[in-house]
N, C-alpha and C positions, 0 to 999 in steps of 0.2 A: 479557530478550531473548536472551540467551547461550543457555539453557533450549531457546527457543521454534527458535532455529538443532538443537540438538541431538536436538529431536523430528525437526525435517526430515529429519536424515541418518537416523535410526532408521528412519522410514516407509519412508523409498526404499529402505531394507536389507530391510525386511520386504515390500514389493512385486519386490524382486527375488528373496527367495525362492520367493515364487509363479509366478515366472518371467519369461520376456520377454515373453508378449501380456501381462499382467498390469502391467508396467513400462510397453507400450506404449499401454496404457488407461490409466493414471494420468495420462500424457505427456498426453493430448488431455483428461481433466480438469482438469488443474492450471492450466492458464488461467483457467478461468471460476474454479475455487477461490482464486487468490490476486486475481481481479478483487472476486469478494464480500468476502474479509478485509482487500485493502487500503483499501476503499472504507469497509466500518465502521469499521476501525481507524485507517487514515491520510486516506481521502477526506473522507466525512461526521462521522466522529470529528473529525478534525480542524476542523473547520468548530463540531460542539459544543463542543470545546477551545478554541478562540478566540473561540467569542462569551461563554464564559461569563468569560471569562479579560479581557475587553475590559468586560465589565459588570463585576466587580469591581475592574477596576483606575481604572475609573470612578465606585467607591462608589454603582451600581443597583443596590441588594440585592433589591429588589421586582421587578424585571427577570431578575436571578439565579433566585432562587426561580422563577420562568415557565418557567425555560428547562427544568426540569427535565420539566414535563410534556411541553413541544412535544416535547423528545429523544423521550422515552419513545413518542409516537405516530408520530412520523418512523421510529425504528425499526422498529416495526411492521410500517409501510407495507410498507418494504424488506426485511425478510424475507419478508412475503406474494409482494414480486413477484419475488425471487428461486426460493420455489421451485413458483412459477409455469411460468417460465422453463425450471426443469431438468425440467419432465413435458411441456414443449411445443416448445420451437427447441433444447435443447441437443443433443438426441439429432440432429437433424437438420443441428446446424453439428460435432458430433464426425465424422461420415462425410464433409462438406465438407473436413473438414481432412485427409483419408485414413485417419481408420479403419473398420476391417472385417471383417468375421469374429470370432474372439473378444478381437482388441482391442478392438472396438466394442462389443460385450458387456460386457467390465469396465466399461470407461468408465460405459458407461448404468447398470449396476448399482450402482457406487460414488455417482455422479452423484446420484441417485434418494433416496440414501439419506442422504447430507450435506444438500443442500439441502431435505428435508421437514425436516431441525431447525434450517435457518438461524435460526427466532428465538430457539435460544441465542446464536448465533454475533453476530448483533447484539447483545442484550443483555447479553454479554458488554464488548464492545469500545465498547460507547455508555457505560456505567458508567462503563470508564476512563476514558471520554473525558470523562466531569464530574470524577470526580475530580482529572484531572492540570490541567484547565482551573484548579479551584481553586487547585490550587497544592500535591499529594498525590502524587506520583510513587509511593512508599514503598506504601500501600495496594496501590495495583493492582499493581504491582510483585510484592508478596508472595504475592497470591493468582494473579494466573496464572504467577508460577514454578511455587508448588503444582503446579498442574494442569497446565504439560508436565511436572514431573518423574512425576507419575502418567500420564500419558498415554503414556508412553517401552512402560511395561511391560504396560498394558492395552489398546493398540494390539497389541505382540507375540502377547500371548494369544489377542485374539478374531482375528487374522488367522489366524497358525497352528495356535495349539491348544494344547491342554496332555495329558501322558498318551496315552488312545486318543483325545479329541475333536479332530477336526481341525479345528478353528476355524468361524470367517464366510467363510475368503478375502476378496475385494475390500473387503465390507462390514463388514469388523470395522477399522481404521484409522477408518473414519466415523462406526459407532458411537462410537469410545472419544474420539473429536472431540467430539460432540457429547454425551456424557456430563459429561468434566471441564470444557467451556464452561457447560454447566447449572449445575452443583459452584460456577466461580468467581463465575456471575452472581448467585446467592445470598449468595453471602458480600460481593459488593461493594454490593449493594442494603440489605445488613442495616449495613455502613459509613456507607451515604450516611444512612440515617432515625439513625443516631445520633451525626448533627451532624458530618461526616469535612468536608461540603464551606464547614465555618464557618458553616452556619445548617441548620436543619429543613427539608426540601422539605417539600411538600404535596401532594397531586395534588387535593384539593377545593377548591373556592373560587375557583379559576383560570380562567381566558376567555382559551380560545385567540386567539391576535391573530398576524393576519400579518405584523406588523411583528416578532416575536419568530421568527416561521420563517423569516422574510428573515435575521435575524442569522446564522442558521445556514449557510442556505439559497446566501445569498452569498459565504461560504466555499468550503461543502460540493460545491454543483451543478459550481464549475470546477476542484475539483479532484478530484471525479469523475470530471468528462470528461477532466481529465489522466490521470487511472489509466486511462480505458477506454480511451485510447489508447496505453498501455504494452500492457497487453493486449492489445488488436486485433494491437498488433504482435507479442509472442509466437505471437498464433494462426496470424498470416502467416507468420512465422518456421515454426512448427508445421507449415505444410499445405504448404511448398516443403520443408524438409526429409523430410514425408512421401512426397514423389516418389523417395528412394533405398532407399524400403523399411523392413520395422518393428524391425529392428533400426538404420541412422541415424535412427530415429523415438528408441528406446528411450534410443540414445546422447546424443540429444539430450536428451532428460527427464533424464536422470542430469546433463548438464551443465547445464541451464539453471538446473537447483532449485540448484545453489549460487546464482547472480546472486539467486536469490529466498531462499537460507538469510541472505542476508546485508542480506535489507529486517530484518528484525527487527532488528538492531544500527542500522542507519540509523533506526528508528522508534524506537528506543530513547532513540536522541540527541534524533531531531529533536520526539516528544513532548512534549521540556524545552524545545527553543526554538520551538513553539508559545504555550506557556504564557507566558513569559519575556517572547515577543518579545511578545503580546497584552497582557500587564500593561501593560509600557513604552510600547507603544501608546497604551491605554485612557489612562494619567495622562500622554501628549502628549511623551513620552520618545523620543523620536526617533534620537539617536544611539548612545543603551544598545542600543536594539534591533536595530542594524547591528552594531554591538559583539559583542553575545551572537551573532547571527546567524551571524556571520564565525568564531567561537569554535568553535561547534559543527561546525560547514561542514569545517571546519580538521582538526578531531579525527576526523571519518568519515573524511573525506581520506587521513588516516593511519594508521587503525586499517582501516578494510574493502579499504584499498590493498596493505597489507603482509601480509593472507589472501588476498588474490588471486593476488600476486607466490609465494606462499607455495605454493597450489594448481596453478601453472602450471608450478612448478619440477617437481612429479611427479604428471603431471596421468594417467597409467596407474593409480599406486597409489590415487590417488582412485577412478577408477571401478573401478578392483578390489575395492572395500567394499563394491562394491554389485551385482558380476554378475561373471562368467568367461567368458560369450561371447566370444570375439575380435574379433568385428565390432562390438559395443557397444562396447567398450572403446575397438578408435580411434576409433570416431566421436566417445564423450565427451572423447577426447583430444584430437582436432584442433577442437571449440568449446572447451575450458579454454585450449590455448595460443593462440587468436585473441584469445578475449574477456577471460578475466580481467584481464591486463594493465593493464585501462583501468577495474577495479573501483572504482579511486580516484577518477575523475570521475562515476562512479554515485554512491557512497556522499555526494561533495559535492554531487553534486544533488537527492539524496535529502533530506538534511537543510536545504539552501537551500529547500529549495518547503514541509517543516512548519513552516519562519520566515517564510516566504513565506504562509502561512495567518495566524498571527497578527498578520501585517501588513497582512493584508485586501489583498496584492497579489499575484496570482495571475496575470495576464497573461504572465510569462517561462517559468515552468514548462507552460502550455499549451502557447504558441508550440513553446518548447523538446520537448513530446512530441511534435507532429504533425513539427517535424522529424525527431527521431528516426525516428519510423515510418516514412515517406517515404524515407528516406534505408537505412534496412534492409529492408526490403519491397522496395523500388523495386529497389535496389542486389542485392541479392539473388535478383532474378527477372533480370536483365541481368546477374548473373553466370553464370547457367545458360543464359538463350537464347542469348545476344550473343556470349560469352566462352569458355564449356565450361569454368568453373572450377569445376564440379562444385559437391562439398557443404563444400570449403574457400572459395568464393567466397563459398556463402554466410554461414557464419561471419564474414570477414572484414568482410562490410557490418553484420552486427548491432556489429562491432567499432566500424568508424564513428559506427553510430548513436549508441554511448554515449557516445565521445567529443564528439560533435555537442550530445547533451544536455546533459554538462556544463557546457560552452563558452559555451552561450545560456543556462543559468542562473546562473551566476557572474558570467559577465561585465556582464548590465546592475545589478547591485549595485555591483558594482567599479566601472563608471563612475561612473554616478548612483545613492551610495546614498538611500534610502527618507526621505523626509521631509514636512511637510504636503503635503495636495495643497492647489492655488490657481488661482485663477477670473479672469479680467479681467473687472469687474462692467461695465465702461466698451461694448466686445462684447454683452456680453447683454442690455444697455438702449439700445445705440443711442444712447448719447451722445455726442458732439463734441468738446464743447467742455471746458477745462480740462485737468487733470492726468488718467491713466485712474487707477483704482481698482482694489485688488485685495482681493481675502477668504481669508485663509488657512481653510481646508475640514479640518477634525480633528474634528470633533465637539464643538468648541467653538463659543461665541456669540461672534463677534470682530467689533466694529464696521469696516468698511472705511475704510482708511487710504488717501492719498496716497500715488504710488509714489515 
């Protein structure tokens, strides 16, 4: 994941060569691009990662095996309707968001061209996501290091050029995406048939069953809609900041892609306490998986806190990596000293909500995003009408929101950590009389007991 942060800064360095509308089309892509790769990688990945990670920690190897065809078609699905999307509504919500003329140009051109190969991009990140569910970090780890460190230099090339050919521009970063995601998903698919995930898949023989896309599916669907609502909010972030023009457009995109350089280390983490926490799960381990959970939680805390703290102390030199306009520059400066600050409660909520999947409870991390969003959206558009605090007001409330988020995902663990859920059976039949009854609800058979 370290790798996958260091491609990020590379791209942004290579689309700021190309200049500012080219930095400013990127800005009004990169939403809808990290909404597709969170969602394979951390939404519906995660969702494969803990149902398979929940079946074997439940010794369903016959259940295991299944899961591997459902992934395989789910994926599918979601690449089709991704790049759907990008030849139909995206071109139409980039101009909502304010761009225009030849930023809105890049955009659609980059756009166009990434998602016609989203089903590497899936297939890539759904791989992992069987792998790591097994309990394989190390495989997937390996191969897509491989491919950002190839990605670093094959991006540079087809963007600029080498010699007299002056490259792809916009479309060469997409290409060289969509190249080394093809490269890893081969070599992780050629892992899994020889035995990486501790048995053989199959894809013949198999009868899709809903009951086995529900496993996923119940995961996957809310914490999709958690990601689309990080997103939404970026785009809203996006389209008020595109009110001061394409340079705070531009400054924006240079600052923001740090907050998203630094999902890859949060996914890195929290990948492991997906897994961890779905085993402990599946074999009814209940206080291991607050344990691990809180572990992890801990170490983002600490680790994507003190690159924040770290970015904000010379938050000019940073965007000086990546442009020498002066108006970009403070712009990216005045979101790094609002927001980084509070990178520490990103990074712990980050990793709370991939424990939060494999604990099949997803309800604080939702809650926790629409507040976010609400609260920087909202707060953000009443810092400009209400207020007149300009384009530092708005910063300031994306500041909030993240603090907001972490707050609501931490804290209902720290009260009430994670334990069976339980039913008053006494309620749901309408009995009277006696003692009421209650069922501990794990995915166990547990006769009802006396309270």
């Amino acid at each position: 994941m370290m790798t996958q942060v260091l491609v990020a800064i590379a791209e942004t360095y290579f689309f700021g060569r190309l200049g500012t509308q080219a930095l400013a089309g990127f800005a009004l892509v990169y939403p809808f691009l990290m909404l597709m790769q969170m969602m394979a990688a951390g939404g519906m990945g995660g969702g494969v990662a803990a149902a398979l990670a929940r079946a074997l920690g439940g010794k369903r190897l016959e259940d295991a095996r299944a899961l591997v065809l459902h992934t395989f078609v789910l994926g599918l699905g979601f690449a089709l309707l991704f790049a759907l999307l990008a030849w139909t509504v995206a071109p139409i919500l980039f101009g909502a968001l304010g761009g225009h003329g030849a930023a809105l140009a890049n955009a659609e051109t980059y756009a166009h061209v990434l998602f016609s190969g989203s089903v590497a991009v899936w297939a890539h990140f759904f791989l992992a996501a069987l792998l790591r569910g097994s309990g394989d970090a190390v495989t997937p780890g390996r191969y897509m290091m491989l491919a950002s460190l190839a990605q670093i230099p094959l991006s540079g090339v087809l963007a600029l050029g080498v010699g007299r050919w002056h490259g792809l521009g916009m479309t060469g970063p997409a290409v060289s995406s969509i190249t080394v995601m093809t490269g890893s998903a081969l070599l992780q698919a050629r892992a899994l048939w020889r035995g990486k995930l501790g048995f053989r898949p199959t894809l013949t023989g198999v009868s899709l069953q809903g009951r086995l896309f529900w496993e996923i599916l119940k995961v996957g669907l809310i914490s999709c809609l958690s990601i689309l609502i990080t997103n939404l909010t970026a785009m809203a972030m996006t389209g008020l900041v595109g009110r001061f023009g394409v340079a705070a457009l531009a400054g924006y995109g240079i600052g923001v892609r740090l907050e998203f350089m630094l999902v890859p280390l949060a996914y890195g983490i929290g990948s492991a306490l997906t897994t961890l926490v779905g085993v402990a799960v599946g074999a009814h381990h209940w206080k291991r998986a607050v344990r691990v959970a809180w572990t992890g939680g801990l170490i983002a805390f600490g680790l994507i806190g003190s690159i924040g703290w770290i970015v904000a102390l010379v938050p000019e030199a940073w965007s000086r990596l990546f442009t020498s306009d002066p108006e970009v520059v403070a712009a990216t400066a005045a979101y790094i000293t609002h927001v980084a600050p509070f990178y520490c409660l990103f990074g712990l909520a980050m990793t709370l909500s991939a424990a939060c999947q494999g604990a099949g409870r997803m309800k604080a991390p939702f809650y926790a995003g629409i507040a976010r969003m609400i609260v920087a959206a909202a707060g953000g558009w009443f810092a400009i009408e209400r207020f007149g605090a300009g384009l530092n007001g708005v910063f300031g409330a994306a500041a909030a929101g993240i603090i907001l988020y972490g707050v609501l995902i931490a804290g209902p663990l720290l009260v009430k950590p994670w334990g069976p859920k339980r039913v008053t059976l006494a309620s749901a039949t309408g009995a009277s009389d006696g003692p009421p009854l209650i069922k501990t609800v794990d995915d166990r058979n547990v006769e009802p007991q006396p309270r």
